[in-house]
C-alpha positions as CSV (number, residue, x, y, z in Angstrom):
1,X,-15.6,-42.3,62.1
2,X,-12.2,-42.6,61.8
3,X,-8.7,-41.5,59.8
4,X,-9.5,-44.7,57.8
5,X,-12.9,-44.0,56.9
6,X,-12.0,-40.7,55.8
7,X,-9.4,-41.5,53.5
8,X,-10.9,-44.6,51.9
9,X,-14.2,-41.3,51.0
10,X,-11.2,-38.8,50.0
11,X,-9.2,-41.4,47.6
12,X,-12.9,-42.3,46.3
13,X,-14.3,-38.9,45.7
14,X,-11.0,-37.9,43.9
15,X,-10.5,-41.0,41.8
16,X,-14.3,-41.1,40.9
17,X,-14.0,-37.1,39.6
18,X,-10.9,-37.8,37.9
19,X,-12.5,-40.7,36.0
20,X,-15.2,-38.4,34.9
21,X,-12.6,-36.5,32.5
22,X,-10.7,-40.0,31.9
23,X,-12.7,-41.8,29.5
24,X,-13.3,-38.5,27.7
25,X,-10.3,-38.2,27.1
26,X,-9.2,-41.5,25.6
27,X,-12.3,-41.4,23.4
28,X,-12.2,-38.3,21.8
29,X,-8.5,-38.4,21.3
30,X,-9.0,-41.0,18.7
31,X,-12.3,-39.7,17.0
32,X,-10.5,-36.5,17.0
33,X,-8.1,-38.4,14.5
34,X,-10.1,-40.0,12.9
35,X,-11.9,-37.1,11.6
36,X,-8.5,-35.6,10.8
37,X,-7.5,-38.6,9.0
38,X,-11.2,-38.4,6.8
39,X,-10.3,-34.5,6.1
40,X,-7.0,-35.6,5.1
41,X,-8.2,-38.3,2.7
42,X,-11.0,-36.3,1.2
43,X,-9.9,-32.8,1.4
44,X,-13.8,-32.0,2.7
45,X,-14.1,-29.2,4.7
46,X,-16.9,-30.6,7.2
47,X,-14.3,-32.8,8.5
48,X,-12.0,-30.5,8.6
49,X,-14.2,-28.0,10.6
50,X,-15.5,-31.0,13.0
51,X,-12.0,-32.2,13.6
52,X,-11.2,-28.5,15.0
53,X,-14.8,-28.3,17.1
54,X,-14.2,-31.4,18.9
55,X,-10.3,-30.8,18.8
56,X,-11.1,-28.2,21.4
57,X,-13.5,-29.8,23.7
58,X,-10.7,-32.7,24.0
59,X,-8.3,-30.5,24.7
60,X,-10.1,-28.5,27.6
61,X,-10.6,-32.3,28.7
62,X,-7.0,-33.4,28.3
63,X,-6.0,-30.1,30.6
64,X,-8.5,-30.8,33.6
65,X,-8.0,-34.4,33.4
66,X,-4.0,-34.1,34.0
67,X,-4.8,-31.2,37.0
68,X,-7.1,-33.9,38.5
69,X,-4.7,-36.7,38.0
70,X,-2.0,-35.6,39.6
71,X,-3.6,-35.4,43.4
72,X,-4.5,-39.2,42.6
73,X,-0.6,-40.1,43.2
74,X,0.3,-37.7,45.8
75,X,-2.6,-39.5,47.8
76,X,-0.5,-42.6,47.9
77,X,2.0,-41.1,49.9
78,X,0.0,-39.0,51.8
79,X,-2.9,-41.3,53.5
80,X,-1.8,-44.7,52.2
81,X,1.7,-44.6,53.0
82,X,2.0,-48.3,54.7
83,X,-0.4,-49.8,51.5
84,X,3.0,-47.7,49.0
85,X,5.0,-49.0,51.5
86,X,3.9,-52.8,51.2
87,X,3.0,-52.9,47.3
88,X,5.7,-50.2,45.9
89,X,8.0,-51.7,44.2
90,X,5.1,-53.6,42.2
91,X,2.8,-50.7,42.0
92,X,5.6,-48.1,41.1
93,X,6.9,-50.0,37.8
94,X,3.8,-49.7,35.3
95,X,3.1,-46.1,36.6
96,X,6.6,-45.0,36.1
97,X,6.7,-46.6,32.7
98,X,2.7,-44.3,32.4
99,X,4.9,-41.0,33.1
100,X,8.0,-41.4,31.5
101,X,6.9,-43.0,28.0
102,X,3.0,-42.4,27.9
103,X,2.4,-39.0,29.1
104,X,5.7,-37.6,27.8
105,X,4.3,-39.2,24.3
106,X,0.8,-37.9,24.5
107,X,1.7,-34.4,25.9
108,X,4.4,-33.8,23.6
109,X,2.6,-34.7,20.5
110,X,-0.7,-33.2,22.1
111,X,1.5,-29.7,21.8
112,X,2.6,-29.9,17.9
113,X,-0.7,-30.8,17.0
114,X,-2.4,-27.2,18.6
115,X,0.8,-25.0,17.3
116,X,1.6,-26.7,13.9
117,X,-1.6,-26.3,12.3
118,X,-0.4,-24.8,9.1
119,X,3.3,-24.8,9.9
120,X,3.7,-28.6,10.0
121,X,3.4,-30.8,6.9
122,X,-0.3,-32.5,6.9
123,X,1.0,-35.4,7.0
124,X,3.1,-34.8,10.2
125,X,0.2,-33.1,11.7
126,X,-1.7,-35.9,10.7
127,X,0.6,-38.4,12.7
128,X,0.9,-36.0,15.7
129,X,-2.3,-36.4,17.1
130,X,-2.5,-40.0,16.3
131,X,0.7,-40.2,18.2
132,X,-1.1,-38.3,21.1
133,X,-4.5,-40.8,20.9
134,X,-1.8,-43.6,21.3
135,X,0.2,-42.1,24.4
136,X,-3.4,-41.8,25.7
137,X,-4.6,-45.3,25.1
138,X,-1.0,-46.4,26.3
139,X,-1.4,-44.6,29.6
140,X,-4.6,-46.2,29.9
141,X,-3.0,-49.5,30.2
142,X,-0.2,-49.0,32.4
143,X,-2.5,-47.8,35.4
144,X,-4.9,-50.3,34.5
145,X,-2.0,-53.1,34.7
146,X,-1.0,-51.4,38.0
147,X,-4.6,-51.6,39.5
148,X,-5.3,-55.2,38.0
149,X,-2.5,-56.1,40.5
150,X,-4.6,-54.8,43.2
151,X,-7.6,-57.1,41.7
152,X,-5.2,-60.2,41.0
153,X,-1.7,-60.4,42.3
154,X,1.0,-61.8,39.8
155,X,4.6,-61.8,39.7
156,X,5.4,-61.0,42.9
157,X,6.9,-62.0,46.0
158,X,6.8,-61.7,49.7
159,X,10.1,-61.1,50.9
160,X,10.3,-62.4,54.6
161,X,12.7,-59.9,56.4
162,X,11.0,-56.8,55.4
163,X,7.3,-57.9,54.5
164,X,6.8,-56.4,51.2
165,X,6.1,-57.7,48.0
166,X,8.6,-57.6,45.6
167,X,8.4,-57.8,41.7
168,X,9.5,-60.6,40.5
169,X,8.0,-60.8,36.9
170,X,7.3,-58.0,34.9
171,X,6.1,-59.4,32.3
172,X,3.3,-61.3,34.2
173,X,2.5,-57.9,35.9
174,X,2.2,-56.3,32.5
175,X,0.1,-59.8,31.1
176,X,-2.0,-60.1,33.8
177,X,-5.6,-61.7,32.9
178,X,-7.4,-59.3,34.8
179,X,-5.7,-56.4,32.8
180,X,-5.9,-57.7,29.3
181,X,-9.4,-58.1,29.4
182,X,-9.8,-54.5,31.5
183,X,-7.8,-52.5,29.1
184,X,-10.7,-53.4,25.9
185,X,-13.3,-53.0,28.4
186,X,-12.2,-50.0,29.5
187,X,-11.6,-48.2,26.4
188,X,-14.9,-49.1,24.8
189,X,-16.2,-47.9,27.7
190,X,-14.6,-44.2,26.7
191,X,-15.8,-44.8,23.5
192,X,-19.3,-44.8,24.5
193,X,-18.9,-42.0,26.7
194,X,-17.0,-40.1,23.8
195,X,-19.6,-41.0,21.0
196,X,-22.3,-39.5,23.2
197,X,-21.0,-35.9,23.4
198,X,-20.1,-36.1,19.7
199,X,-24.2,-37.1,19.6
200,X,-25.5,-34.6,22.1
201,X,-23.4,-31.4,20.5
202,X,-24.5,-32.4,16.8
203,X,-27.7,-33.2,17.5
204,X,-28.2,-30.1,19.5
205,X,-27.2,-28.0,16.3
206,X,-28.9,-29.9,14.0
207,X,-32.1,-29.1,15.7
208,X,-31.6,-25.5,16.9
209,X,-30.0,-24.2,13.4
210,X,-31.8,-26.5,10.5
211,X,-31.2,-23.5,8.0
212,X,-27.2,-23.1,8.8
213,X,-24.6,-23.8,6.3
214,X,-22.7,-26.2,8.7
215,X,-26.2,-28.3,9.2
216,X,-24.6,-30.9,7.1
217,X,-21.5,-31.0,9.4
218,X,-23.7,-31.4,11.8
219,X,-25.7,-34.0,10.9
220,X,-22.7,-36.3,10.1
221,X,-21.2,-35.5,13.8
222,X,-24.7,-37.0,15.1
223,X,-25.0,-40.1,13.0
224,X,-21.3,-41.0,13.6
225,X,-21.3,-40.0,17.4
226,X,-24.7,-42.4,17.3
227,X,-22.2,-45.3,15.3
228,X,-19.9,-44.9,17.8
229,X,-21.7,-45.4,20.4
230,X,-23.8,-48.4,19.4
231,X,-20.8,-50.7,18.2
232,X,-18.7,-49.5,21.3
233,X,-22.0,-50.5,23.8
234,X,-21.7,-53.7,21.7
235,X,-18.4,-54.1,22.7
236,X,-18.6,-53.2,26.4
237,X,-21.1,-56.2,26.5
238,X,-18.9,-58.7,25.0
239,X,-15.6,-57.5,26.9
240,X,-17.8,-57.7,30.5
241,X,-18.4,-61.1,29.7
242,X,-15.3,-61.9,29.4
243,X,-14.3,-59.7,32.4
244,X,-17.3,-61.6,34.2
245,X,-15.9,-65.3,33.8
246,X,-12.2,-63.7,35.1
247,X,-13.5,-62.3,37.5
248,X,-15.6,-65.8,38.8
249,X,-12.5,-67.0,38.6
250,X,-10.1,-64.7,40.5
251,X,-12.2,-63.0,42.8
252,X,-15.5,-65.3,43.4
253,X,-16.8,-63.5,46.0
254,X,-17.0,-60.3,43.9
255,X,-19.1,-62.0,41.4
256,X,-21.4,-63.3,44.7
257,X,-22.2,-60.0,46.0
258,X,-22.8,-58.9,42.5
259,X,-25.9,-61.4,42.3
260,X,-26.5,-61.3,45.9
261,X,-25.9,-65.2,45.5
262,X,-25.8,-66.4,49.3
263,X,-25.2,-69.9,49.1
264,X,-23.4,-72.0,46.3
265,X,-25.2,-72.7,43.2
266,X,-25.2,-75.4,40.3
267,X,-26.9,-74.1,38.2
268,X,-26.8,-70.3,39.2
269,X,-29.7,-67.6,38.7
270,X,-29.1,-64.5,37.4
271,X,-30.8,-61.6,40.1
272,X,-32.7,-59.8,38.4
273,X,-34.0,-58.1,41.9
274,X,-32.8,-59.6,44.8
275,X,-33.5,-58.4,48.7
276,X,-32.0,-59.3,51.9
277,X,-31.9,-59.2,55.3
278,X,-30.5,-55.9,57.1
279,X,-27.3,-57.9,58.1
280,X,-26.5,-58.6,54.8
281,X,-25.9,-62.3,55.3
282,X,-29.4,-64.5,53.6
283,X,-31.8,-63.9,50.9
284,X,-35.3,-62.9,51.9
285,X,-36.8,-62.2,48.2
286,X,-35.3,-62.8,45.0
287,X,-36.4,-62.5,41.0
288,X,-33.8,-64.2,38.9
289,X,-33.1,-65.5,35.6
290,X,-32.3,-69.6,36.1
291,X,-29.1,-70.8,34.5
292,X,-28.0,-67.2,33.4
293,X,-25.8,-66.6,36.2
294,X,-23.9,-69.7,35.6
295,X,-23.3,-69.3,31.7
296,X,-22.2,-65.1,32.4
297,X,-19.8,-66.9,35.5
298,X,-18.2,-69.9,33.9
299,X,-19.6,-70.3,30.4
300,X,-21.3,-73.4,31.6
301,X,-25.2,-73.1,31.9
302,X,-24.8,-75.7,34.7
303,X,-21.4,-74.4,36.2
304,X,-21.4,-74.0,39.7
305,X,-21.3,-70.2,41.1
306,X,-19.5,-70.0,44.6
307,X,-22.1,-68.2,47.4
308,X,-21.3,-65.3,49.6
309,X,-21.7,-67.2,53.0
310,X,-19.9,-70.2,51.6
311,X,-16.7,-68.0,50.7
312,X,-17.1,-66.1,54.4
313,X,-16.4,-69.7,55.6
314,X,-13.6,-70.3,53.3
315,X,-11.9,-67.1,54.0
316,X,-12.3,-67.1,57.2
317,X,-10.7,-70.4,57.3
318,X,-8.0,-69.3,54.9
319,X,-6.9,-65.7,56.3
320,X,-8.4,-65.5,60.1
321,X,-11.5,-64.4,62.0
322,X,-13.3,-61.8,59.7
323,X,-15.6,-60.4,57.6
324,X,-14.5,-60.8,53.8
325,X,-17.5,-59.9,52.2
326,X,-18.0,-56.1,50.9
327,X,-21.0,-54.1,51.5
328,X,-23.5,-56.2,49.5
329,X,-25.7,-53.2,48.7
330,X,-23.6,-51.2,47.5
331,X,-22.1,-54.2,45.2
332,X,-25.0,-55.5,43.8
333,X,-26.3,-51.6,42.6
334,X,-23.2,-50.6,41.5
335,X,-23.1,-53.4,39.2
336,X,-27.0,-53.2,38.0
337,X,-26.3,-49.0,37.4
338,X,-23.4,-49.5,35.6
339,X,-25.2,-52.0,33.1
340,X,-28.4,-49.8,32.9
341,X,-27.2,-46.1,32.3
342,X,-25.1,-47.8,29.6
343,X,-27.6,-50.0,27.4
344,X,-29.8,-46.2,28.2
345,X,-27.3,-44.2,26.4
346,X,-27.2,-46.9,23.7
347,X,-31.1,-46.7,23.1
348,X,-30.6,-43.0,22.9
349,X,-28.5,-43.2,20.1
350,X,-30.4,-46.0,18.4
351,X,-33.3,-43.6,18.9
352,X,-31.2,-40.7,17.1
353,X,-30.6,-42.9,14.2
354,X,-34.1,-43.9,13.7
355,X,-35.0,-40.1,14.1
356,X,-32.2,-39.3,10.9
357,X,-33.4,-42.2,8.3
358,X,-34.2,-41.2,5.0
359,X,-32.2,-37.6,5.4
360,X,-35.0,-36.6,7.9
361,X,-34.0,-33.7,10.5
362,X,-35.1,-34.5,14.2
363,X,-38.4,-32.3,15.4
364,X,-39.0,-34.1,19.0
365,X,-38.2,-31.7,21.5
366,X,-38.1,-35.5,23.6
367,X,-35.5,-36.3,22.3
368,X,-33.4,-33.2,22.0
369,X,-34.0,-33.6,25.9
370,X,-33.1,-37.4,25.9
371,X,-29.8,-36.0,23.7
372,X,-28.7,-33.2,25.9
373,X,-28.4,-36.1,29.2
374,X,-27.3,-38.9,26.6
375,X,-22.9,-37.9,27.7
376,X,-24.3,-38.1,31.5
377,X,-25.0,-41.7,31.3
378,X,-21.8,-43.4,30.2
379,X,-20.1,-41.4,32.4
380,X,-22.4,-42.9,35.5
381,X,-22.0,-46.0,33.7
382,X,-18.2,-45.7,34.2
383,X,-18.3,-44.5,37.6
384,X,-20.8,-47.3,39.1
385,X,-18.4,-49.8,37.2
386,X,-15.4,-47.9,39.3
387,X,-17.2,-48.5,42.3
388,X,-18.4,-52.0,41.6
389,X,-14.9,-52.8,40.8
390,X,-13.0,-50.8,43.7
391,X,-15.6,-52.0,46.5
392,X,-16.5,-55.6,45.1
393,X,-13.0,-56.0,46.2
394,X,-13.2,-55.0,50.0
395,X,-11.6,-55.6,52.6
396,X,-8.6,-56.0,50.3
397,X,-6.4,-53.7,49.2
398,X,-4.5,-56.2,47.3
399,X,-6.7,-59.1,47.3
400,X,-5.4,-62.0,49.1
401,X,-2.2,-60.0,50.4
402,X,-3.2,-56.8,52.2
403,X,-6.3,-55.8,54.2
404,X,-7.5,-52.0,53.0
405,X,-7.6,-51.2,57.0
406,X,-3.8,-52.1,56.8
407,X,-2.5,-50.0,54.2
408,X,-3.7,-46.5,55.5
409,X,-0.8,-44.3,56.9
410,X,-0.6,-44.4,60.9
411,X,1.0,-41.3,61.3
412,X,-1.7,-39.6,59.8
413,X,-4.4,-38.0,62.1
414,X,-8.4,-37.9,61.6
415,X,-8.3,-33.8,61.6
416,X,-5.4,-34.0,58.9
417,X,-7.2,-36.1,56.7
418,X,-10.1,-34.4,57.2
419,X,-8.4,-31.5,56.5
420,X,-7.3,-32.2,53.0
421,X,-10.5,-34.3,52.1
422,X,-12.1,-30.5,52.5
423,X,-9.6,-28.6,50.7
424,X,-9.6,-31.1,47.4
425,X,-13.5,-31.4,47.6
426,X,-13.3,-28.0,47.2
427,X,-10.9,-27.7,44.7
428,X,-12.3,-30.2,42.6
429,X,-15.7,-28.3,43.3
430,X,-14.4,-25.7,41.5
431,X,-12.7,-27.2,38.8
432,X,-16.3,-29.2,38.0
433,X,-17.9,-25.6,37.3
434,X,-15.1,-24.4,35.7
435,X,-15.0,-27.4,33.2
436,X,-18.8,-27.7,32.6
437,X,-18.9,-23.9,32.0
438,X,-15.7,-23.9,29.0
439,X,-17.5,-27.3,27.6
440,X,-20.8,-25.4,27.4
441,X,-19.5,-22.3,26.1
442,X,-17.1,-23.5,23.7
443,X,-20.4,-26.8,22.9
444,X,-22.2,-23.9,22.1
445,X,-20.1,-21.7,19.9
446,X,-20.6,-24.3,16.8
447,X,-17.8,-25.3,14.3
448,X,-15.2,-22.9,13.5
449,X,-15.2,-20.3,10.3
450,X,-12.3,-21.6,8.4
451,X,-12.5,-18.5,5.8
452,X,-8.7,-17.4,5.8
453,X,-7.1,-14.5,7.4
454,X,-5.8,-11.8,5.1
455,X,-2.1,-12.3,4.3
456,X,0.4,-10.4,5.8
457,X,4.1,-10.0,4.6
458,X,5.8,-11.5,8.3
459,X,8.2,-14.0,6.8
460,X,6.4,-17.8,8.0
461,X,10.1,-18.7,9.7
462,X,9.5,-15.0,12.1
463,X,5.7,-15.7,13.1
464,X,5.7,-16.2,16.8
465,X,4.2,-20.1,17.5
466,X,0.1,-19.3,17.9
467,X,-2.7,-21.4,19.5
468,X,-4.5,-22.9,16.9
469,X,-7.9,-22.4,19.2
């Protein structure tokens, strides 16, 4: 083991438990509005009351999620120094643009939404946190295009005196393929993770309080959590096969050690289960799909589908003695995971549907169960689809341009690094029980009594600003 090892595990622990709060966020932000926006329409109180609930579980959300967030950059300068060194003046545009315009945009708006409840006009409150749900999206995209770069390097060159790349095209950063398609699947991604708390929280009051006043609240929170989640899985499919073609294209061998395709193919199987030998380098036994793996690749049942040992040749060729294939186990599960605890959350909620038709009120202590894990799943979804995505991609750090053993900071010893891998495991540690315990607690406390407070004669103008939760 050594300083590399150690901070390729820190920067994946900490980027993998940020992403847990990250899809969260950007989900519930806009059903959050939504709901606002159907209160504001109707004038019914349910909404009103729902908006509120799951107002605050965003919120305790939004808070960890920006904590958690902010070690994520320091990292850069910390273990992969020669990698911000190389890739900085590409990297650093879209995430400057993320803080200055973005964050400032969701955070500020995020604020006049919790103190203006009944101090700022509907209709402006209305627009603040639609404001906020689009700084949120917005930031989304900026570190997306930022990491896209690291998946498919545009608009740059190398400058030969110093050796770094240098932006050349902004725009091209900004419109990069790999982004465009990444940003949809990304965010329906959150969707799906979003929809499933929404399910999970209703349906766990709908089932443990049938006689309460708010059961109709409740009941609505489940079916639309359960529509959320079924269109956005929909989506997720048809954006990854878009992301799938791109990604054939751009970064072949990816795609190979996703199917555990060794040699070149035309027409491609899909693996369906595929295992091989111990050195990672043949096929010993194999169920597959035929031509499926050639339409998800190129759109072409019969398109060809470029092999793993085939590409080892060509890079090896291309770039220099080496081995340019990531660790094909980890690949090829990471991709089947984050397809199956997806389409399992989706069942779930098709499943919660069925269980609601006709007005009826869920009884199956099964699926109360299958409800309570349903949020779990996306999130694992996202997480293996992190993975897949960051480690499909190995060696490079910048695929094509920079090898991930060449971006780590030199100056930087194996104790240091192990140091503050322990310190933010630790911390995060914490901040996990901290966050599951206020989600619980405030899950469990049930929509908010919205009977008004007595008036008091303090003129409106001298009332000190108040959090609305």
């Amino acid at each position: 083991m050594d300083a590399l090892d150690v901070a390729r595990w820190q920067f994946g622990v900490t980027t993998v438990y940020h992403f847990l709060f990250v899809p969260l966020t950007i989900g519930l932000s806009v059903l959050v509005a939504v709901l606002q926006t159907m209160w504001h329409r109707t004038g019914n109180e349910r909404y009103l009351k729902l908006t509120k609930f799951y107002g605050k579980l965003f919120l305790i959300n939004f808070a960890m999620g920006v904590v958690t967030g902010i070690v994520q950059e320091f990292q850069f300068g910390m273990n992969w120094s020669d990698y911000s060194r190389f890739v900085g003046d590409i990297f650093g545009a879209p995430l400057a643009i993320e803080a200055l315009v973005a964050f400032f945009l969701e955070s500020t708006f995020i604020g006049l939404w919790i103190f203006g409840w009944d101090r700022l006009p509907k209709r402006l409150h209305l627009a603040a946190i639609w404001a906020a749900a689009i700084g949120t999206n917005l930031s989304a995209y900026f570190i997306l295009a930022a990491n896209s770069f690291m998946q498919n390097p545009v608009g740059f060159r190398i400058n030969p005196d110093s050796g770094r790349a240098e932006l050349t095209d902004f725009v091209a950063v900004l419109t990069n393929k790999v982004a465009l398609v990444t940003f949809p699947h990304t965010l329906a991604g959150s969707f799906l993770v979003a929809g499933s708390l929404v399910v999970t929280v209703g349906l766990w009051h709908m089932m443990r309080n049938r006689d309460s006043a708010d059961t109709g609240a409740y009941r609505f929170a489940t079916r639309f959590g359960s529509w959320v989640v079924l269109i956005s899985s929909a989506l997720v499919v048809l954006t990854g096969d878009i992301q799938g073609k791109i990604m054939t294209e751009v970064q072949p061998m990816k795609m190979a050690a996703a199917e555990g395709l060794y040699t070149t193919e035309s027409p491609a199987s899909f693996s369906v289960l595929t295992v091989g030998s111990l050195d990672g380098s043949r096929e010993l036994f194999a169920v597959k799909i035929p031509y499926l793996l050639s339409f998800l690749g190129t759109g072409d049942p019969h398109g060809t589908v470029q092999g793993i040992n085939d590409l080892q040749a060509q890079y090896a060729s291309q770039y220099g003695p080496g081995t340019y294939a990531p660790i094909i186990p980890v690949t090829y599960w990471s991709f089947r995971f984050m397809i199956g605890f997806g389409l399992a959350a989706a069942a779930i909620a098709l499943l919660v549907l069925f269980s609601q038709r006709k007005g009826r009120t869920p009884t199956s202590r099964w699926l109360l169960r299958a409800g309570l894990v349903m949020p779990v799943l996306p999130l694992l979804a996202n997480s293996f689809g992190w993975i897949f995505t960051e480690m499909g991609r190995q060696p490079w750090i910048v695929f094509g341009e920079m090898l991930t053993r060449d971006g780590v900071s030199r100056s930087v010893s194996l104790t240091e690094v192990l140091t503050s891998f322990t310190a933010f495991t630790l911390i995060y540690a914490t901040l996990a029980v901290i966050e599951f315990k206020l989600l619980v607690r405030y899950a469990r406390a049930g929509v908010p009594d919205l009977t008004p407070e007595p008036d008091d004669d303090t003129d409106d103008a001298e009332r000190p600003l108040a959090f609305a939760y």
